[in-house]
TORKOL-4160 file (C-alpha; in steps of 0.2 Angstrom, whole numbers, padded with zeros to 4 digits, m for minus):
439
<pt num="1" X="0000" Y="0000" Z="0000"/>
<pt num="2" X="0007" Y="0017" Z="m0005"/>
<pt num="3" X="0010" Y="0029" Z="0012"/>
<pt num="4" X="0004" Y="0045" Z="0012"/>
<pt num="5" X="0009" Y="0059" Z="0022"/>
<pt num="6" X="0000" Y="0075" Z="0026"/>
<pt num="7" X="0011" Y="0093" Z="0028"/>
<pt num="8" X="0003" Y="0107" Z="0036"/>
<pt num="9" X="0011" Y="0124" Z="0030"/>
<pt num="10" X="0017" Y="0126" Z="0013"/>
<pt num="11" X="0035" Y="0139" Z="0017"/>
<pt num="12" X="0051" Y="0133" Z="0010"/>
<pt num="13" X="0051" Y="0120" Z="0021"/>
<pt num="14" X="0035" Y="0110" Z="0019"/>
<pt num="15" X="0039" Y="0112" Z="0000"/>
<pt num="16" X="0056" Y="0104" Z="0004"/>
<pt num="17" X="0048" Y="0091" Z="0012"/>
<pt num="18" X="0036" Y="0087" Z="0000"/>
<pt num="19" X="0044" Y="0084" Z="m0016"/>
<pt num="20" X="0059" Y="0075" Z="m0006"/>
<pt num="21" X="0044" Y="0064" Z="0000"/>
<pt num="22" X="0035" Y="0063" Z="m0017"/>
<pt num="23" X="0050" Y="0060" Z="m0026"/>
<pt num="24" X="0053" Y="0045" Z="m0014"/>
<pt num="25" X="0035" Y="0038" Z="m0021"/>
<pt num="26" X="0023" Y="0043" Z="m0006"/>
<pt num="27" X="0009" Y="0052" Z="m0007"/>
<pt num="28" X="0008" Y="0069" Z="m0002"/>
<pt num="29" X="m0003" Y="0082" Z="0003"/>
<pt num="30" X="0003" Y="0099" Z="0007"/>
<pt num="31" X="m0009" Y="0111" Z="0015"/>
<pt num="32" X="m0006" Y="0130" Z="0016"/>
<pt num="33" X="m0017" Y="0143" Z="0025"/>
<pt num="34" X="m0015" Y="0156" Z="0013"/>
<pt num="35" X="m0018" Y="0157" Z="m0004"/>
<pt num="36" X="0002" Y="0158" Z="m0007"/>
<pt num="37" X="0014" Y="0146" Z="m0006"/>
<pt num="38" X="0032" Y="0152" Z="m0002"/>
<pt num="39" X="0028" Y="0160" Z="0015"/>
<pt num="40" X="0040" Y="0176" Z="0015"/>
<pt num="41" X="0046" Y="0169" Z="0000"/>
<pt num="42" X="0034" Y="0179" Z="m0011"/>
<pt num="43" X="0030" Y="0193" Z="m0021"/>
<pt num="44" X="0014" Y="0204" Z="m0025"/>
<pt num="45" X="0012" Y="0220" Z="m0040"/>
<pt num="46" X="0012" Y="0236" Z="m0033"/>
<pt num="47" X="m0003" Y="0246" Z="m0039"/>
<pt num="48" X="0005" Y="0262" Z="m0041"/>
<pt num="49" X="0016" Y="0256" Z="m0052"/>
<pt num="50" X="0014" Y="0239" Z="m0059"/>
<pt num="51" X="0031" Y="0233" Z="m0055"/>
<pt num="52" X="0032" Y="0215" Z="m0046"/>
<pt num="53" X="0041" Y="0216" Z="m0028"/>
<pt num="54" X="0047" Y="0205" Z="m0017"/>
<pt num="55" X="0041" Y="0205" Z="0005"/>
<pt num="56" X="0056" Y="0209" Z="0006"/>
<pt num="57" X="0075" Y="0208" Z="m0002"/>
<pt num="58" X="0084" Y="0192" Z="m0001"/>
<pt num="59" X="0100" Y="0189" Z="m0007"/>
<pt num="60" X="0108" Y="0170" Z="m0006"/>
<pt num="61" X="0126" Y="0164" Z="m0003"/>
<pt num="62" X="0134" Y="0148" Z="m0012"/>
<pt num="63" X="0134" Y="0139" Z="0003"/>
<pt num="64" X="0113" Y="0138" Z="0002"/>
<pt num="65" X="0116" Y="0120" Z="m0004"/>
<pt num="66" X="0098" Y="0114" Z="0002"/>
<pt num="67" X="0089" Y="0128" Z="m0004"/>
<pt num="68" X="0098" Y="0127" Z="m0022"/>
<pt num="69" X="0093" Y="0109" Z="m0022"/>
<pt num="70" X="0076" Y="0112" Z="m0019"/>
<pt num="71" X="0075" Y="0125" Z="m0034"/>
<pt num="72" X="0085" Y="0114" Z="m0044"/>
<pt num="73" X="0072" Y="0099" Z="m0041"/>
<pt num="74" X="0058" Y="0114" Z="m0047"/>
<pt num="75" X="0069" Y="0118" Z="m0061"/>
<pt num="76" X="0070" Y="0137" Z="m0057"/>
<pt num="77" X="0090" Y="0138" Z="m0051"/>
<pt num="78" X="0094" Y="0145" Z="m0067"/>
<pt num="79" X="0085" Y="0162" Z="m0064"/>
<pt num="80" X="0099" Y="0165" Z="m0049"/>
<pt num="81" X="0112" Y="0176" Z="m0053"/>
<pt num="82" X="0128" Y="0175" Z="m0045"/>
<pt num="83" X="0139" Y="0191" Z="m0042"/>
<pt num="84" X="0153" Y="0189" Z="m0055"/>
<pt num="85" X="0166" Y="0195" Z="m0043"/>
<pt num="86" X="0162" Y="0195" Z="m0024"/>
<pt num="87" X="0158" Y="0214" Z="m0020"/>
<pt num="88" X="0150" Y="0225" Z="m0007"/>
<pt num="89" X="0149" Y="0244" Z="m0004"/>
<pt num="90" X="0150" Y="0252" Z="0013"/>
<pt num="91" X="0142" Y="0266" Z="0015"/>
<pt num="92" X="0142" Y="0281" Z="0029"/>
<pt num="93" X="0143" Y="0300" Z="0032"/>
<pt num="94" X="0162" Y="0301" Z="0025"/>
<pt num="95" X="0158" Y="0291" Z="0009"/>
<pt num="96" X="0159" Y="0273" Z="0002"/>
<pt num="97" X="0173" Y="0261" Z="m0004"/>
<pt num="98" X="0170" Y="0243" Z="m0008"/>
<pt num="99" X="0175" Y="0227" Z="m0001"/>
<pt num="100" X="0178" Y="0217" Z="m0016"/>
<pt num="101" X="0189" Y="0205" Z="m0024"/>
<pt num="102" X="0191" Y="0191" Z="m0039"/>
<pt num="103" X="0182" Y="0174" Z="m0030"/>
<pt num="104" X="0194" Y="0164" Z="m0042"/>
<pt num="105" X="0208" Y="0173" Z="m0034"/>
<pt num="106" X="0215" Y="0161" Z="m0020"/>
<pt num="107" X="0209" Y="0150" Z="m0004"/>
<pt num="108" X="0203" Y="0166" Z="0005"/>
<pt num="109" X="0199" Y="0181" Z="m0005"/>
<pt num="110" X="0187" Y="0191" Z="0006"/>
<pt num="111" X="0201" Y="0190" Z="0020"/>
<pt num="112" X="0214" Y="0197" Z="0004"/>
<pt num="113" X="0201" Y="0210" Z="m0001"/>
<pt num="114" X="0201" Y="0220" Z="0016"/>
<pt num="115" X="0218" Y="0225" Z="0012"/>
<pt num="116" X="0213" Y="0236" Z="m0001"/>
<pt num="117" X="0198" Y="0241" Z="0010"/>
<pt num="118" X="0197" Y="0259" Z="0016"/>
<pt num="119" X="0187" Y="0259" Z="0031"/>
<pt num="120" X="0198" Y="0250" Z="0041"/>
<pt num="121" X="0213" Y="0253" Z="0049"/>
<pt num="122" X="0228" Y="0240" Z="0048"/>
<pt num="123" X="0224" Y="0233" Z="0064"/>
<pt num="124" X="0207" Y="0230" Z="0062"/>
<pt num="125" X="0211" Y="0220" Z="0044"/>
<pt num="126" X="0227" Y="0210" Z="0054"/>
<pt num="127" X="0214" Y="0205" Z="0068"/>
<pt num="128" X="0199" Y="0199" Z="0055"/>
<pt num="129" X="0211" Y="0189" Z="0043"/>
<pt num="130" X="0215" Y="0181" Z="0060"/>
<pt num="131" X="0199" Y="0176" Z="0064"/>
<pt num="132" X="0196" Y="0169" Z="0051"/>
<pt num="133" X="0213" Y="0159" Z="0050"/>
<pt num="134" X="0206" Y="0149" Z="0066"/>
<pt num="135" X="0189" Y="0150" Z="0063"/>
<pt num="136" X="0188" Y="0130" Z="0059"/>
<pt num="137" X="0197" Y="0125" Z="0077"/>
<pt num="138" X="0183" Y="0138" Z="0087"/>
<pt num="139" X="0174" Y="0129" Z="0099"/>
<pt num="140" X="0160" Y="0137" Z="0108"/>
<pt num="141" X="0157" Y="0126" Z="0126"/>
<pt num="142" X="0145" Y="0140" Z="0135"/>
<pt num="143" X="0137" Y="0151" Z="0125"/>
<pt num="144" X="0141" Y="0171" Z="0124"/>
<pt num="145" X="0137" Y="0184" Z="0112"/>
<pt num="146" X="0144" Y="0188" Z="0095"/>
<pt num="147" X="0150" Y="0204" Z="0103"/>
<pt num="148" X="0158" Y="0194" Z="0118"/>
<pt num="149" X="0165" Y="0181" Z="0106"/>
<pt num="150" X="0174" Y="0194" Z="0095"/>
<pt num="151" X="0177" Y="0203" Z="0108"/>
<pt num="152" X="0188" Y="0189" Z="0117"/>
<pt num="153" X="0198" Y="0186" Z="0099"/>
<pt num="154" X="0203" Y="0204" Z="0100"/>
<pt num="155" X="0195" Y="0212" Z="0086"/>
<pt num="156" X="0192" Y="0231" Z="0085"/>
<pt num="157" X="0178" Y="0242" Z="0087"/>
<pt num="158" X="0181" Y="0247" Z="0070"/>
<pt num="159" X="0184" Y="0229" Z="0063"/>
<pt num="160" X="0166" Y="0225" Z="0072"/>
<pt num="161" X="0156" Y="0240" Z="0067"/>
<pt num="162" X="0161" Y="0238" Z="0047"/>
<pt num="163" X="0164" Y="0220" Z="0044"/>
<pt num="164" X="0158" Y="0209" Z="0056"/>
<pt num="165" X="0140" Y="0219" Z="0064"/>
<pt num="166" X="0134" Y="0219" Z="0044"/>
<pt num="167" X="0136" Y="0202" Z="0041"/>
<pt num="168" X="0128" Y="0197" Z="0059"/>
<pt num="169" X="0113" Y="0210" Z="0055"/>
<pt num="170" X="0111" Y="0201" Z="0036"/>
<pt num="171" X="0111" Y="0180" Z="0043"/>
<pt num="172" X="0106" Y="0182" Z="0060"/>
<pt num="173" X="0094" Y="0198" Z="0061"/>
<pt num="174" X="0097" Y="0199" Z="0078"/>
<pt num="175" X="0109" Y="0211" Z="0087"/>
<pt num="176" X="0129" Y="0208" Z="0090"/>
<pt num="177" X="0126" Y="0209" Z="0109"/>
<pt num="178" X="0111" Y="0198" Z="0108"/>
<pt num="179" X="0116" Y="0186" Z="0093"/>
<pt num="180" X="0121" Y="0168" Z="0100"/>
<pt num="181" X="0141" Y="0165" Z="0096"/>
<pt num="182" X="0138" Y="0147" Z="0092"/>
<pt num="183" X="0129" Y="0150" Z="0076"/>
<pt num="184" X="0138" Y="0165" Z="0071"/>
<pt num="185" X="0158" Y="0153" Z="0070"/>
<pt num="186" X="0145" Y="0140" Z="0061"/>
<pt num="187" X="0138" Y="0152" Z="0046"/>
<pt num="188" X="0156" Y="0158" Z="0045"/>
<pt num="189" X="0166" Y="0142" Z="0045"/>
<pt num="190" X="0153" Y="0137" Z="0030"/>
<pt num="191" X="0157" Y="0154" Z="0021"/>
<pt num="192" X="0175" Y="0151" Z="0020"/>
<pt num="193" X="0175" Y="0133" Z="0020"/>
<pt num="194" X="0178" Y="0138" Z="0000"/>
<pt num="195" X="0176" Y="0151" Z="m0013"/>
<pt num="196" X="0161" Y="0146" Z="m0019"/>
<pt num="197" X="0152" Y="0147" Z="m0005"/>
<pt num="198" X="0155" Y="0164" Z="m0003"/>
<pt num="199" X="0148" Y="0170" Z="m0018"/>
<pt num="200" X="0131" Y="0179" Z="m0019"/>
<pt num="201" X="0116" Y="0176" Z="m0027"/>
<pt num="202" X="0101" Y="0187" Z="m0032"/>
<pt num="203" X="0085" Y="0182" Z="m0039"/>
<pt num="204" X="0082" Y="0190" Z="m0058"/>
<pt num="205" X="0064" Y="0188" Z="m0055"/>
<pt num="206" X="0052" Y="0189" Z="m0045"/>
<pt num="207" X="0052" Y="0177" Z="m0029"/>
<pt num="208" X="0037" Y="0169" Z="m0033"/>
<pt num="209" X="0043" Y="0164" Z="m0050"/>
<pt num="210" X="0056" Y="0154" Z="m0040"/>
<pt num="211" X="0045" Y="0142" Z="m0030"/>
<pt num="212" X="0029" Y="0144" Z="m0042"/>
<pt num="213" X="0034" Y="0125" Z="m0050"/>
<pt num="214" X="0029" Y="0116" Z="m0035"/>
<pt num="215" X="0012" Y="0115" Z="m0040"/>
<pt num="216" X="0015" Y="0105" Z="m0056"/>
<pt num="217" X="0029" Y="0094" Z="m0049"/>
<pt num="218" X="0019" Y="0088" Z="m0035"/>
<pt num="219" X="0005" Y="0085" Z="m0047"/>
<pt num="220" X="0017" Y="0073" Z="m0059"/>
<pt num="221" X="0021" Y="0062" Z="m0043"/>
<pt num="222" X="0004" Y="0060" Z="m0038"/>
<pt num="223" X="0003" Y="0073" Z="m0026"/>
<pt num="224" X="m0006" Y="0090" Z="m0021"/>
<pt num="225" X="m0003" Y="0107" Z="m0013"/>
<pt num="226" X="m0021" Y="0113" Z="m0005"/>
<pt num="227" X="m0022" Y="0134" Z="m0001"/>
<pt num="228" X="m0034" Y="0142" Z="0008"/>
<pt num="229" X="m0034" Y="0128" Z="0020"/>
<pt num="230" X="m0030" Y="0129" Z="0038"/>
<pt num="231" X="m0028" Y="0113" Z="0049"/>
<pt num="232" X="m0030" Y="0117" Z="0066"/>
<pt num="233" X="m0031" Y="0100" Z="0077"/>
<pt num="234" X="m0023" Y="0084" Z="0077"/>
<pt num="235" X="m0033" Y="0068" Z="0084"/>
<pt num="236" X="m0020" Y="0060" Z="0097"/>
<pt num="237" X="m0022" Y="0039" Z="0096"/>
<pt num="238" X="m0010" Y="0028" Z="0105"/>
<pt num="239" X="0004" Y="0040" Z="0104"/>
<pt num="240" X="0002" Y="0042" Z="0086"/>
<pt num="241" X="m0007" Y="0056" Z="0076"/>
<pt num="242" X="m0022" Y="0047" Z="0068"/>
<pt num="243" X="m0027" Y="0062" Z="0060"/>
<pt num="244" X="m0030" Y="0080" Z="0058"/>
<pt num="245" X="m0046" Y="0093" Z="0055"/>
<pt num="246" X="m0045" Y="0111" Z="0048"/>
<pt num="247" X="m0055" Y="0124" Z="0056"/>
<pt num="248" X="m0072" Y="0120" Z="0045"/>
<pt num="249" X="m0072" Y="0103" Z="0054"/>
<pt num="250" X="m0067" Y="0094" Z="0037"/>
<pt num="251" X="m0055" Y="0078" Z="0043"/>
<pt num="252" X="m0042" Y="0072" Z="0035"/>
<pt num="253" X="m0029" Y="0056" Z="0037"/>
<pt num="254" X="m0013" Y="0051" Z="0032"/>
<pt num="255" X="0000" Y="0040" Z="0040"/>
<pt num="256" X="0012" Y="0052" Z="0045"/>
<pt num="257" X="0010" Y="0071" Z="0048"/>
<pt num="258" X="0024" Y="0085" Z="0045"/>
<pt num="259" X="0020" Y="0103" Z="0053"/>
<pt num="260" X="0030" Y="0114" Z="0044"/>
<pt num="261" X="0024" Y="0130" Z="0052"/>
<pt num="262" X="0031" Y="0148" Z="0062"/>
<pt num="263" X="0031" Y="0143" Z="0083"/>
<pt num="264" X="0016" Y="0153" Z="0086"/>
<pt num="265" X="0006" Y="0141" Z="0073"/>
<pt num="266" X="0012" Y="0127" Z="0081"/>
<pt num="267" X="0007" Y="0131" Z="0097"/>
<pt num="268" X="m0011" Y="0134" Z="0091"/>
<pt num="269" X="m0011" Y="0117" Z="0085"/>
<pt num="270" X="m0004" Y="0109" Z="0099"/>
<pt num="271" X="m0014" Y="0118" Z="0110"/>
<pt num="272" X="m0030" Y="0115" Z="0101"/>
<pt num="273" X="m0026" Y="0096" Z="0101"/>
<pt num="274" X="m0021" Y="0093" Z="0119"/>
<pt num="275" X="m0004" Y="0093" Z="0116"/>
<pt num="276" X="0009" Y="0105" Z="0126"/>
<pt num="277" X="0017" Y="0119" Z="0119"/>
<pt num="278" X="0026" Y="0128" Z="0135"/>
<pt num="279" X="0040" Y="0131" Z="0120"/>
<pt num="280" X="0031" Y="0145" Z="0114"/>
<pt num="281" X="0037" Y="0157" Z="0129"/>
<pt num="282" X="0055" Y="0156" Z="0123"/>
<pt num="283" X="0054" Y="0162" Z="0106"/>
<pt num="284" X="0047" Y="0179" Z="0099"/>
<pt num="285" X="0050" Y="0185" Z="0082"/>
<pt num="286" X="0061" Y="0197" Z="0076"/>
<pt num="287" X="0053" Y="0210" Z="0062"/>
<pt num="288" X="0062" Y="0214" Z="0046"/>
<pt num="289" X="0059" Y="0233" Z="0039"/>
<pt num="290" X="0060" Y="0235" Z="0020"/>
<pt num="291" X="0055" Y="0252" Z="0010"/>
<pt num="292" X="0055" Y="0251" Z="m0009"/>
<pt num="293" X="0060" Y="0268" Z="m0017"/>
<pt num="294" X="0053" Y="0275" Z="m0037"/>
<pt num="295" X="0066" Y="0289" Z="m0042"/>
<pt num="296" X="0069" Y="0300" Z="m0055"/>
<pt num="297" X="0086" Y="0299" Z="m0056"/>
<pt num="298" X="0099" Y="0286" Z="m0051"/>
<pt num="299" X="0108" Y="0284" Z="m0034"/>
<pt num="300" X="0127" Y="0284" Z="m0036"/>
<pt num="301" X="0130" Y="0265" Z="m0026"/>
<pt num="302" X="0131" Y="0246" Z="m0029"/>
<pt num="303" X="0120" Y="0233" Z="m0032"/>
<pt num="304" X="0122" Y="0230" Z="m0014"/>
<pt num="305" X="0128" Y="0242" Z="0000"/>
<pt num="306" X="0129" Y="0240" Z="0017"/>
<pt num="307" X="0125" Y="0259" Z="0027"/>
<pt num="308" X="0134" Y="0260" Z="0041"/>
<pt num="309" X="0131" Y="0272" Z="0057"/>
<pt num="310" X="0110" Y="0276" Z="0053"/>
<pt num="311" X="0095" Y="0262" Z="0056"/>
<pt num="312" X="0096" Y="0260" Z="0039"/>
<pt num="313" X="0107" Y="0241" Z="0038"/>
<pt num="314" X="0106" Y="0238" Z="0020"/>
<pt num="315" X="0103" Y="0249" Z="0003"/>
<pt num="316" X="0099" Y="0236" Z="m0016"/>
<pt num="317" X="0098" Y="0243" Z="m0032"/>
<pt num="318" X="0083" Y="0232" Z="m0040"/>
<pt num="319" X="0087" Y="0241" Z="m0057"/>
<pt num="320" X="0104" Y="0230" Z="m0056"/>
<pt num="321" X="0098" Y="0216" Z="m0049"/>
<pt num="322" X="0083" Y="0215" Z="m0060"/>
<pt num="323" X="0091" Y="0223" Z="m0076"/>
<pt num="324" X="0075" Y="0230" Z="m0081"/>
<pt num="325" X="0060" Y="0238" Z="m0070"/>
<pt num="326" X="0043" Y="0239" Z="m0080"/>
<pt num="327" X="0039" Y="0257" Z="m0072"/>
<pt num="328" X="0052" Y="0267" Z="m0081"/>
<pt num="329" X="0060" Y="0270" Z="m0064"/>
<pt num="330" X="0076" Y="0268" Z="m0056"/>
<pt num="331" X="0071" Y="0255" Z="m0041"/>
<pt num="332" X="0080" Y="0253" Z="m0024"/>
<pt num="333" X="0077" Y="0244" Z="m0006"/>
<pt num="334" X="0082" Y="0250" Z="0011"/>
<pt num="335" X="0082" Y="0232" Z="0022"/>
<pt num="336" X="0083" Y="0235" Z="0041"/>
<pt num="337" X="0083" Y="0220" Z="0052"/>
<pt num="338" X="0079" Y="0217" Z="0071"/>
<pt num="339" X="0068" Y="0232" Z="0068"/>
<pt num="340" X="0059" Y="0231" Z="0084"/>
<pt num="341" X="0059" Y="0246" Z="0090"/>
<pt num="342" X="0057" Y="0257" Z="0074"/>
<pt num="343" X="0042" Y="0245" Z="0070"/>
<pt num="344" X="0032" Y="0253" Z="0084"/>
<pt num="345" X="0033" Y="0270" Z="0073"/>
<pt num="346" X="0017" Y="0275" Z="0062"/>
<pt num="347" X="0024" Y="0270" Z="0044"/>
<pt num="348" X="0025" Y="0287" Z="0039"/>
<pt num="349" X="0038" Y="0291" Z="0052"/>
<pt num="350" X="0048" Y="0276" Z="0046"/>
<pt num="351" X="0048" Y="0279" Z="0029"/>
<pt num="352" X="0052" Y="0297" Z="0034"/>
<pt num="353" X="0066" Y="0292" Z="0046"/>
<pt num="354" X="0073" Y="0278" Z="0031"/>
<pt num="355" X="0073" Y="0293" Z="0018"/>
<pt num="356" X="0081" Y="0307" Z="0030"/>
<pt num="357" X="0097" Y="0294" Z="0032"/>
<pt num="358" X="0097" Y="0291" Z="0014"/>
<pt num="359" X="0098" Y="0311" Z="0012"/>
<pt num="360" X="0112" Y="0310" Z="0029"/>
<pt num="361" X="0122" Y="0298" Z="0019"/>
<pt num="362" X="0123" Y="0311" Z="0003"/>
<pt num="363" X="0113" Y="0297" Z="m0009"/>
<pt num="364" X="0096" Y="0306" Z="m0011"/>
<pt num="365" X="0099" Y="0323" Z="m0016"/>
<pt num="366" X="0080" Y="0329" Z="m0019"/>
<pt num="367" X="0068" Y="0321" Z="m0010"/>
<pt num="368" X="0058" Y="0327" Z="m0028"/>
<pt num="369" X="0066" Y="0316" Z="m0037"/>
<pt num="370" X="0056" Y="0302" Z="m0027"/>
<pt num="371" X="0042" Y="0296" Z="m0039"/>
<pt num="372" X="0034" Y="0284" Z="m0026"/>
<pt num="373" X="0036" Y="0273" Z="m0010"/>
<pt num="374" X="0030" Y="0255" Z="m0005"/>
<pt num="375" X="0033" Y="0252" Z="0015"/>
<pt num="376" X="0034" Y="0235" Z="0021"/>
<pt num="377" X="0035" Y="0229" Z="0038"/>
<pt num="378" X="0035" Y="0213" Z="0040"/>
<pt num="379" X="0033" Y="0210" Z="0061"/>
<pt num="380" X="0035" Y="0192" Z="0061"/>
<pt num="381" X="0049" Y="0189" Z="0048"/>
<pt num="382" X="0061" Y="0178" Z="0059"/>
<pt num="383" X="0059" Y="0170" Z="0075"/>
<pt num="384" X="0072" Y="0180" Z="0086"/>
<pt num="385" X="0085" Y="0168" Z="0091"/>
<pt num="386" X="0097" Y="0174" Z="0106"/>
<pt num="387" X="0108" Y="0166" Z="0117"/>
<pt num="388" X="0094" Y="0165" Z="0130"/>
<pt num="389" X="0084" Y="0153" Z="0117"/>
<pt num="390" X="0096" Y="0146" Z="0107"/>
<pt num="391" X="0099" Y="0129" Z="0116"/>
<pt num="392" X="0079" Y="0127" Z="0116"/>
<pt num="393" X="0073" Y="0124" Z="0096"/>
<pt num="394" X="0066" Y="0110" Z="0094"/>
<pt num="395" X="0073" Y="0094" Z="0087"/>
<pt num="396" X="0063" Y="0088" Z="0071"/>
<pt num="397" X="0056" Y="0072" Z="0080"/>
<pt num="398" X="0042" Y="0075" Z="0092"/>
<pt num="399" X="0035" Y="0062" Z="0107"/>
<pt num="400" X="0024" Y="0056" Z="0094"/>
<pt num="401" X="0030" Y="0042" Z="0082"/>
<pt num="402" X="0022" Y="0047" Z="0065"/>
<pt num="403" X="0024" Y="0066" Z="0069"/>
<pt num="404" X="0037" Y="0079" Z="0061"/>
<pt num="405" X="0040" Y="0098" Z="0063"/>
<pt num="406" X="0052" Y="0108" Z="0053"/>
<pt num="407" X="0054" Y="0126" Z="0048"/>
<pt num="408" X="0067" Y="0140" Z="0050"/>
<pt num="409" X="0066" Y="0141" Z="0067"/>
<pt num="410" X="0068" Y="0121" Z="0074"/>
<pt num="411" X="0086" Y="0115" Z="0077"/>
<pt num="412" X="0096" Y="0115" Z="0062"/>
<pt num="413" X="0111" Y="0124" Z="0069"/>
<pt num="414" X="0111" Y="0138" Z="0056"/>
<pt num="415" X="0103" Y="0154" Z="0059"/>
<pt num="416" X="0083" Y="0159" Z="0052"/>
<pt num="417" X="0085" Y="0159" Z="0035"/>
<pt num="418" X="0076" Y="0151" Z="0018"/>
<pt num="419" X="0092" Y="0137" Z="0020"/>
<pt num="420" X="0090" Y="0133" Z="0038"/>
<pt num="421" X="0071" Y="0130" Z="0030"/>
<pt num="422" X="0075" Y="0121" Z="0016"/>
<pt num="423" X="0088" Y="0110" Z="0027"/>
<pt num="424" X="0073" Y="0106" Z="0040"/>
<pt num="425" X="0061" Y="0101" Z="0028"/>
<pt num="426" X="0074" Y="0088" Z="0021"/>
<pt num="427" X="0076" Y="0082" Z="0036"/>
<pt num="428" X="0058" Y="0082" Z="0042"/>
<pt num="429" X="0055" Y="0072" Z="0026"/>
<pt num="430" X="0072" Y="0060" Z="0031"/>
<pt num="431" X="0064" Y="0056" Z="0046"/>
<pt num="432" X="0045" Y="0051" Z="0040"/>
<pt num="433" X="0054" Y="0037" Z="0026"/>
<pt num="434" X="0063" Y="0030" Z="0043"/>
<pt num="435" X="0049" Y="0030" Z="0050"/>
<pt num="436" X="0041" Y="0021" Z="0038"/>
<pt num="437" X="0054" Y="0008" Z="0034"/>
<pt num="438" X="0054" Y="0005" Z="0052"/>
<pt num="439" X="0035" Y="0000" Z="0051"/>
């Protein structure tokens, strides 16, 4: 008899998990809430407009290995586009320069790039080539911050305030003082494991373009994504789930169930089906910021450029990236992450506040120029993971035989991100075909 397995929330990493599973010959069915797959993996046309935008900017590094399988498995990896040399622009009050360098230059090219790099002092390049020298042989027993960790290994103000608080800001979206140590040495031992991992991807369309395939694949293997479709309870039988309901009351059964959701969603569920959920006090989520910018003219910066000393973290210029914006416009994003307390403001006053930096920083002349704005502020764009919480995600097994949870936010030992997703759901999926074999 062919199994069949039932996945509640349709993100990066119940798609994962699907077509892993699917293309392992079981039936699945993949249940989504909303009417769009992808969760902050999305995009939507803006009225004003008519140009397709994105929740949010995302860029990817080479060391996304799951989440490039999972868009090669959809046939979309091709619509990446890599940076052909590694490069970055940092921005503040004084001006810019860029950190860049040839990735086909030598073992470690970033760490040979902040030679030629303005911003910082000799000192401050000695003590990050260093760092990363040794980073392979850092072990991290008690937990500390990323502050108190560089701290320790003697790197600089400045070395931390240009090179390493950007980076930490970018994977983590969690502060230096706040950000766990442990998962900071593991994102950058991947980094410069090699050259290739290093490199930076953009998407060249759309994000929803990227992950719009999964409909049809999951159809050729006999399989099926259902939106607009919220589960809400599972029935508990003998310490396995026997089945699940959404919240119309319709049942549904499978032999195994993966919960692919955010940790708030998860603890409805548990909590509607008798189960206990005292994780949910550990965790809260940690809000992204991102203002889309119309002008006139174009700003003198980068692809992408890092603003340093305002709220502002990140500034993109789409019209790069995209190579083409249907508006006629040139088209930017300002990124801010960990933006809790500048989400609290009316959005005027963010936008207002985002625009004023960019004017500080010398890249918007006339606020005139500015044809239009689209604020976005996404409040639950990452679970916020701090070395408070960081021991406490939760494995991918549960105390229930046929039951699975996976998503950014469960123990993966990478930081939030659409690769800790993807990872999670192959995993998820992993551990549902052993489960199976072992029954």
């Amino acid at each position: 008899m062919k199994r069949k397995v039932i996945i509640v929330g349709a993100g990066i990493a119940g798609i994962n998990a699907a077509i892993i599973l699917a293309k392992a010959g079981i039936e699945v069915r993949l249940f989504e809430a909303k009417k769009n797959i992808g969760g902050r993996c999305f995009s939507f046309t803006d009225n004003s407009t008519g140009d397709v935008i994105d929740n949010g900017q995302h860029i990817f590094i080479g060391a996304y290995n799951n989440f490039f399988d999972l868009l090669r498995n959809l046939n979309t990896f091709d619509l990446l586009k890599p940076q052909s040399n590694f490069e970055i622009n940092y921005i503040d009050k004084k001006g810019s320069d860029k950190l860049a360098t040839n990735l086909s230059c030598g073992k470690l090219p970033l760490a040979l790039a902040l030679f030629n790099f303005r911003k910082l002092d000799f000192k401050s390049k000695i003590s990050i080539v260093l760092l990363i020298l040794k980073i392979n042989n850092v072990r991290i027993d008690n937990e500390i911050s990323c502050l108190d960790f560089l701290r320790q290994n003697l790197q600089t103000e400045l070395a931390i305030k240009y090179f390493w608080e950007p980076l930490i800001l970018a994977t983590l979206n969690q502060s230096v003082e706040k950000s766990p140590a442990s998962i900071f040495v593991q994102v950058i031992k991947i980094m410069f494991q090699n050259v290739q991992n290093a490199k930076i991807y953009f998407s060249s369309v759309p994000l929803s373009k990227l992950i719009e395939p999964a409909h049809y694949l999951l159809q050729k293997y006999n399989s099926e994504i259902i939106t607009n479709t919220e589960i809400t309870k599972l029935d508990v039988v003998n310490n396995i789930i026997a089945n699940c309901y959404d919240k119309v009351g319709q049942e549904y059964n499978a032999d195994a169930y993966i919960l692919a959701l955010s940790f708030d969603r998860l603890a409805r569920v548990f909590s509607n089906s008798g189960i206990s959920a005292d994780f949910q006090t550990y965790f809260e989520f940690s809000p992204i910021i991102s203002l889309y910018i119309w002008t006139k003219t174009k700003l003198d910066c980068s692809e992408i450029n890092a603003l340093v000393g305002t709220q502002s973290h990140w500034l993109f210029d789409l019209t790069k990236i995209y190579n083409s914006v249907s508006s006629g416009y040139s088209l930017y994003t300002v990124t801010i992450s960990n933006a809790k307390e500048l989400c609290r403001l009316p959005h005027s006053e963010i936008s207002k506040t985002i625009i004023e930096e960019l004017n500080y920083l010398g890249l918007i002349k006339k606020t005139e120029d500015i044809v239009h704005t689209k604020l976005i502020v996404d409040k639950k764009a990452t679970v916020s993971i701090d070395i408070a919480n960081s021991k406490k995600r939760l494995p991918i097994e549960t105390a229930y035989a046929n039951l699975f949870i996976c998503g950014d936010w469960v123990n993966t030992l990478l930081p939030a991100t659409l690769e800790s997703a993807a990872l999670s759901g192959k995993l998820a999926a992993e551990r549902a075909i052993s489960y199976f074999k072992s029954t």
